[in-house]
C-alpha positions as CSV (number, residue, x, y, z in Angstrom):
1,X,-6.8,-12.1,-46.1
2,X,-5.8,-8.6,-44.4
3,X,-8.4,-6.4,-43.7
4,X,-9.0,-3.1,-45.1
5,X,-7.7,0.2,-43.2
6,X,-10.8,1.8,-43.4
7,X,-13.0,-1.7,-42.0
8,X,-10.4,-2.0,-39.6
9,X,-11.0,1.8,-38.3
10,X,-14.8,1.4,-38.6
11,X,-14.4,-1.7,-36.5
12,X,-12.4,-0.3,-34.0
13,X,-14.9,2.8,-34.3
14,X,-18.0,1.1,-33.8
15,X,-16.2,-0.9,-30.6
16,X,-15.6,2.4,-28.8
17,X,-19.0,3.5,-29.7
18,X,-20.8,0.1,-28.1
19,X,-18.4,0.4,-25.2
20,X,-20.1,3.7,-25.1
21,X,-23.3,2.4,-24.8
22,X,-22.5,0.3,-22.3
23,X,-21.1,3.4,-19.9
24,X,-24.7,4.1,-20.5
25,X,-26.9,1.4,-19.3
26,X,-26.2,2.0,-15.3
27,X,-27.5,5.3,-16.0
28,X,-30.1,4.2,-18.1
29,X,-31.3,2.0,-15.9
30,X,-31.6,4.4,-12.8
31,X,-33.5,7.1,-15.1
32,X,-36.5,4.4,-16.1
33,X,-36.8,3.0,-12.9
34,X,-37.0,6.6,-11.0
35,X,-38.3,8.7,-13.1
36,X,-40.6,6.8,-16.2
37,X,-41.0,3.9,-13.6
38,X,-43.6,6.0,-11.4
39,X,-45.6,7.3,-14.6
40,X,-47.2,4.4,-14.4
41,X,-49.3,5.3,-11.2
42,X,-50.2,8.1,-13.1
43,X,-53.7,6.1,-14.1
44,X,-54.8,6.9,-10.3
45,X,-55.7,9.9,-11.5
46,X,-58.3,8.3,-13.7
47,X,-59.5,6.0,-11.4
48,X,-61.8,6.4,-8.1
49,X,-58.5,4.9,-6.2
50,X,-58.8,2.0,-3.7
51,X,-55.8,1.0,-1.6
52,X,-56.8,-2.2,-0.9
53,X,-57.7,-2.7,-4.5
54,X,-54.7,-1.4,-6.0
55,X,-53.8,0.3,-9.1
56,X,-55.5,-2.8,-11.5
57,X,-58.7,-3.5,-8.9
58,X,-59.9,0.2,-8.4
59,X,-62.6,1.8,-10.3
60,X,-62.5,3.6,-13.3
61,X,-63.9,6.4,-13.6
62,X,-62.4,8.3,-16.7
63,X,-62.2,12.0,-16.1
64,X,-64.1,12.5,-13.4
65,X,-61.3,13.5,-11.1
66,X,-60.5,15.9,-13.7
67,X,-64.2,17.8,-13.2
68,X,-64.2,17.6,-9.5
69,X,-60.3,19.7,-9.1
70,X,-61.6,22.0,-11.4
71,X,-65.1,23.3,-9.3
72,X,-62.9,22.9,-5.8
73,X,-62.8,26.1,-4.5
74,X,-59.4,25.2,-3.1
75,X,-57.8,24.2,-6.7
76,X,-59.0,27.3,-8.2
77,X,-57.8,29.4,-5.2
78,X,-53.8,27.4,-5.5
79,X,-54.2,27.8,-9.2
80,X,-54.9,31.6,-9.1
81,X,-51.7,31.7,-6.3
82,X,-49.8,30.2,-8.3
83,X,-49.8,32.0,-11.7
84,X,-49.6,34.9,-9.5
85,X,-46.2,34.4,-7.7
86,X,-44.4,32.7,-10.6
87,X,-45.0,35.3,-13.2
88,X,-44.0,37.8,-10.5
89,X,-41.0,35.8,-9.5
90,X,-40.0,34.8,-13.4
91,X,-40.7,38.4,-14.5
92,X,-38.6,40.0,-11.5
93,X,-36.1,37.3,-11.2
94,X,-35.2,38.2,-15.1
95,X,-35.4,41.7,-14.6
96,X,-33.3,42.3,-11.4
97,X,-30.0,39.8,-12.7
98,X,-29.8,41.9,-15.7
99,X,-29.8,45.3,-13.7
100,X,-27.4,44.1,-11.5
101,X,-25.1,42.8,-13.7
102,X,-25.3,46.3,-15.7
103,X,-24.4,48.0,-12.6
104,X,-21.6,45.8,-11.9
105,X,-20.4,45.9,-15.1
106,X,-19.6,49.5,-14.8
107,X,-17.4,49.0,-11.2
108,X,-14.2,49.7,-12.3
109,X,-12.4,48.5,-8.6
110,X,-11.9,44.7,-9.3
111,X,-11.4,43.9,-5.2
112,X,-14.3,45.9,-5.0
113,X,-16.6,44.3,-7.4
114,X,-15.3,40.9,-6.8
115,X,-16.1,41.1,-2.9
116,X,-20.1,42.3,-4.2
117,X,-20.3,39.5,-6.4
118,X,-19.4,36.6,-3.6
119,X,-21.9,38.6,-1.8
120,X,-24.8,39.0,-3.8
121,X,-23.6,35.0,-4.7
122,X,-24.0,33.5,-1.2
123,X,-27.8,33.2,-0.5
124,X,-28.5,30.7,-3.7
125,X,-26.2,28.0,-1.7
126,X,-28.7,28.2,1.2
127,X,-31.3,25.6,1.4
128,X,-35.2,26.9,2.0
129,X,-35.1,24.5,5.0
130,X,-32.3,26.8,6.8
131,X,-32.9,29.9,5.3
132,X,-37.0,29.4,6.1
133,X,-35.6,29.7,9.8
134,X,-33.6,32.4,9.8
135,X,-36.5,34.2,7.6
136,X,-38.5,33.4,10.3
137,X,-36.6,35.1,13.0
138,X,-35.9,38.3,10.8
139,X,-39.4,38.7,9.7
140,X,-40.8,37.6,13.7
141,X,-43.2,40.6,14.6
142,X,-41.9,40.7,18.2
143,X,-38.7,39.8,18.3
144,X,-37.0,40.1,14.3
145,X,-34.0,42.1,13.5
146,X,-36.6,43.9,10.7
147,X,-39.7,45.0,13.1
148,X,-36.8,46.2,15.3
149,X,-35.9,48.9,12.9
150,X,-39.6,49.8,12.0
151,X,-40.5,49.8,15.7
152,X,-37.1,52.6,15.9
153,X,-38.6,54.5,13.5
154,X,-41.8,54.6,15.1
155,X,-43.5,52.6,12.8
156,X,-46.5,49.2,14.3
157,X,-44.9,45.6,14.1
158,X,-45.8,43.8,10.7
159,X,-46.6,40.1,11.0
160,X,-45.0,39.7,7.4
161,X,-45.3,36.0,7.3
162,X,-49.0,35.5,8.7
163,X,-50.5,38.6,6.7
164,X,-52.3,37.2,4.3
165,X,-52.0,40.3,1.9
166,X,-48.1,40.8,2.5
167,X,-47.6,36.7,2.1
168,X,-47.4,36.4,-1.6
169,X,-45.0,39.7,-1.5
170,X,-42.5,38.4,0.7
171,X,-42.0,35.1,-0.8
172,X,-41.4,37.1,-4.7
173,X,-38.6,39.4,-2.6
174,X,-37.0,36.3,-0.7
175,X,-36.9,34.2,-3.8
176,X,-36.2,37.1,-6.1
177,X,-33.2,38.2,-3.2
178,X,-31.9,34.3,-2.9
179,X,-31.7,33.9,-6.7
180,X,-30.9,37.1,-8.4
181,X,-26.8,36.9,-7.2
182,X,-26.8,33.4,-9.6
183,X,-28.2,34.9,-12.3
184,X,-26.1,37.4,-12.8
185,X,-23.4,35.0,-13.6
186,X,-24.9,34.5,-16.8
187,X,-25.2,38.3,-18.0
188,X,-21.6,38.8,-16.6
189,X,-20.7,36.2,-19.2
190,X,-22.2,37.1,-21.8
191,X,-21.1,40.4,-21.4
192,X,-17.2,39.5,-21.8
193,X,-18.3,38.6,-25.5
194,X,-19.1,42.3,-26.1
195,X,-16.2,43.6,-28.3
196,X,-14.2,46.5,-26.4
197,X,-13.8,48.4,-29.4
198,X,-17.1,49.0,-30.0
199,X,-17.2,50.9,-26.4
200,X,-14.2,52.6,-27.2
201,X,-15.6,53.8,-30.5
202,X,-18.3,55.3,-28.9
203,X,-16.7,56.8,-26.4
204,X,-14.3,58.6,-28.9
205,X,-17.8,60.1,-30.6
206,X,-18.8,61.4,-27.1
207,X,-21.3,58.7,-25.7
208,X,-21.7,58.7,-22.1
209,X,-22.1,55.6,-19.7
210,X,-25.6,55.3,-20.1
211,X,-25.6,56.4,-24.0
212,X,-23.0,53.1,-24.1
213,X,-24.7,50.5,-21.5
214,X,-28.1,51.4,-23.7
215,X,-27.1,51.0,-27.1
216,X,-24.4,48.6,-26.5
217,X,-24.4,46.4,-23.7
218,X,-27.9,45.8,-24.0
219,X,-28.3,45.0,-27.6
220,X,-25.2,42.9,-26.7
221,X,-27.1,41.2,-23.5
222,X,-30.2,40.8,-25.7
223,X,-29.6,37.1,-27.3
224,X,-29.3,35.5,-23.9
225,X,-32.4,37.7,-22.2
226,X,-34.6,36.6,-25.0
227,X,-32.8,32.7,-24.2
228,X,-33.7,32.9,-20.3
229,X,-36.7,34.8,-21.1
230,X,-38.8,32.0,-23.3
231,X,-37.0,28.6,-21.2
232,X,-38.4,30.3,-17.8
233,X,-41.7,30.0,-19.3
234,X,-42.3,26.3,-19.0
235,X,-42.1,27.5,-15.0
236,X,-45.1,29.3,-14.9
237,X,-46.4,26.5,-12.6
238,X,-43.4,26.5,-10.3
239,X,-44.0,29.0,-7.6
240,X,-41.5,27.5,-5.8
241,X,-43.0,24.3,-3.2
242,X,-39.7,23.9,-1.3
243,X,-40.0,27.9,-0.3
244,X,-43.5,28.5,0.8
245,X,-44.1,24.8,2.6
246,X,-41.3,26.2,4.8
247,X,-42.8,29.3,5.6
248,X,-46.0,29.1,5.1
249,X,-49.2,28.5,7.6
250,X,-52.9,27.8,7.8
251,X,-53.4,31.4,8.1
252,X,-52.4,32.5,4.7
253,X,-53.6,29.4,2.8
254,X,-56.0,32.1,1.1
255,X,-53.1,33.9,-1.0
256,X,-50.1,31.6,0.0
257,X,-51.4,28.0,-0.9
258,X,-50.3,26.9,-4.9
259,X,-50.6,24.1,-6.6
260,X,-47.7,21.4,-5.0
261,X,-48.6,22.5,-1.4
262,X,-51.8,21.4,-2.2
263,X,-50.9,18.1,-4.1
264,X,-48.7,17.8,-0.7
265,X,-51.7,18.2,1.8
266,X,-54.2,16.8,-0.3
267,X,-51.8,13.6,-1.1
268,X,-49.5,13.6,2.2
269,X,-51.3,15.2,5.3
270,X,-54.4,13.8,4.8
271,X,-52.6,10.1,5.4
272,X,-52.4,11.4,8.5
273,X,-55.6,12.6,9.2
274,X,-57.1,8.8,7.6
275,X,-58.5,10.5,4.2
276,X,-55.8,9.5,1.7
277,X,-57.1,11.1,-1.4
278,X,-53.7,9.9,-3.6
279,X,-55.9,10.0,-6.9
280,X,-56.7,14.2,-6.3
281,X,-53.1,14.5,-5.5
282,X,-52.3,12.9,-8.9
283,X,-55.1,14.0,-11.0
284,X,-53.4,17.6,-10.0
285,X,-50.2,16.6,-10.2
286,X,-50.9,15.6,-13.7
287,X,-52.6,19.0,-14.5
288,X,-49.5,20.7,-13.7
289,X,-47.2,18.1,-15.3
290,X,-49.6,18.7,-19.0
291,X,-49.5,22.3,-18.8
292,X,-45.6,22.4,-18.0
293,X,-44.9,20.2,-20.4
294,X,-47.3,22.6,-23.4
295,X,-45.2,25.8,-22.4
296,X,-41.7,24.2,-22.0
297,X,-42.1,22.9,-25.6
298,X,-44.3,26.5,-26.6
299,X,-40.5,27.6,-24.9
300,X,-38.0,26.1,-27.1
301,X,-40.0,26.9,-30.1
302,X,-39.7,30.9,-29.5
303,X,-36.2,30.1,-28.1
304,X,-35.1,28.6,-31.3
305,X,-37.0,30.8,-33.3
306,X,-36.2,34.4,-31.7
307,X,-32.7,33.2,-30.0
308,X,-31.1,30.3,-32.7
309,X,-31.4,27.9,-29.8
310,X,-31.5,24.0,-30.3
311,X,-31.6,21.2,-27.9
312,X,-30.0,18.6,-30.3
């Protein structure tokens, strides 16, 4: 007996879709064993970890790692750093994209404005490792390109990189400087999706440039601010490891030290130095990991709520 037209598309369907699934598994596979695979060591962080021992022979000792991170002085002190340069670095690296993006949006030369954009672009396709150099050199108090031009102007070297006041500072500009030229793709976009007429309307009822860029272009701009705003909050932890272990040093450890630089020295130098303490390293790690997770999902809540944004 023939089979239906309609079985014999769901068939064919329902092939496609397991040869699908199939695409899937190499994938799969690489995800679980990289990145769920090593969620099982997270129990170090509960136990009083042994190497010798391993993860099954080591003591238990519940949350006791937990109360010891939280009365070190140095956890506290990375903690306090790092709220401190991500909120400056999320609030900034918001702010400074959109304000750019404005002001380019009202450039009128398209050579011009083009040229600015590949500028402004270039820095985010520079790794820390190789920009942390040439940082280095620019920011040197006795030989940098900077300290050059205050010393011209008759003003003392700065050592901007081993001042423990300036540190946090300099690592918000560099990051805020290396980043902002990306972001503005975004507001760019958005803002071809702005209907001309609407600027043309006002300008016909005798609104300036800045009467149209306020009650236009920003209204227009405001979905996707309020989308970047509330999905950058589940990186209130970041302060950005790859950055400051390049250019940080012992000597600013006071303001510059946050929360993976410490996971690092606590979990990676001292290896060297024959104290391995891998479960303080986790039991951190974890810390950071819990709290990420509570605002990325606290994110996509206000996200969907305030901006009619869904993950699925």
């Amino acid at each position: 007996m023939d089979i239906p037209l309609a079985d014999k598309a769901g068939g064919r369907k329902r092939r496609v879709r397991w040869a699908l699934y199939v695409m899937l598994v190499p994938g799969a596979a690489v995800t679980l064993v990289y990145s769920y695979g090593p969620l099982l060591g997270l129990v170090i962080a509960f136990q009083k970890f042994d190497f010798t021992k391993g993860l099954f022979g080591s003591e238990w000792i519940g949350l006791g790692n937990f109360r010891y991170i939280f009365g070190l002085n140095d956890f506290n002190r990375a903690l306090g750093n790092t709220l401190f340069i991500a909120v400056f670095k999320l609030a900034l690296g918001l702010a400074f994209p959109i304000l750019i993006s404005l002001l380019l949006n009202e450039i009128r030369a398209t050579g011009f404005k083009r040229a600015i954009q590949t500028l402004i672009y270039l820095p985010f396709f520079i790794s820390w490792v190789i920009l942390a150099g040439i940082m280095r050199d620019i920011l040197s108090p006795s030989a940098g390109i900077l300290n050059g031009i205050l010393g011209f102007l008759g003003v003392e070297p700065v050592f901007f990189l081993g001042d423990a006041a300036l540190f946090p500072w300099v690592m918000i500009a560099l990051d805020v400087w290396k980043g902002f030229g990306f972001g503005t793709i975004l507001y760019l976009a958005a803002l071809t999706g702005i209907d001309p007429n609407l600027y043309e309307a006002a300008g016909i009822d005798g609104a300036g440039r800045l009467r149209r860029m306020l009650h236009i272009t920003l209204p227009g701009l405001a979905p996707i601010i309020v989308l970047n705003g509330t999905l950058s909050l589940g990186n209130v932890l970041n302060a950005g490891f790859d950055q400051i272990a390049n250019l940080y040093s012992s000597v600013v450890y006071r303001t510059g030290d946050i929360l993976d630089t410490l996971v690092y020295r606590v979990g990676i130098q001292s290896v060297r130095d024959s104290i391995p303490r891998y479960e303080i390293a986790t039991t951190i790690g974890l810390f950071k990991s819990a709290v990420s997770c509570a605002l990325i999902s606290a994110s996509y809540y206000l996200a969907h709520k305030f901006a009619d944004y869904k993950i699925f």
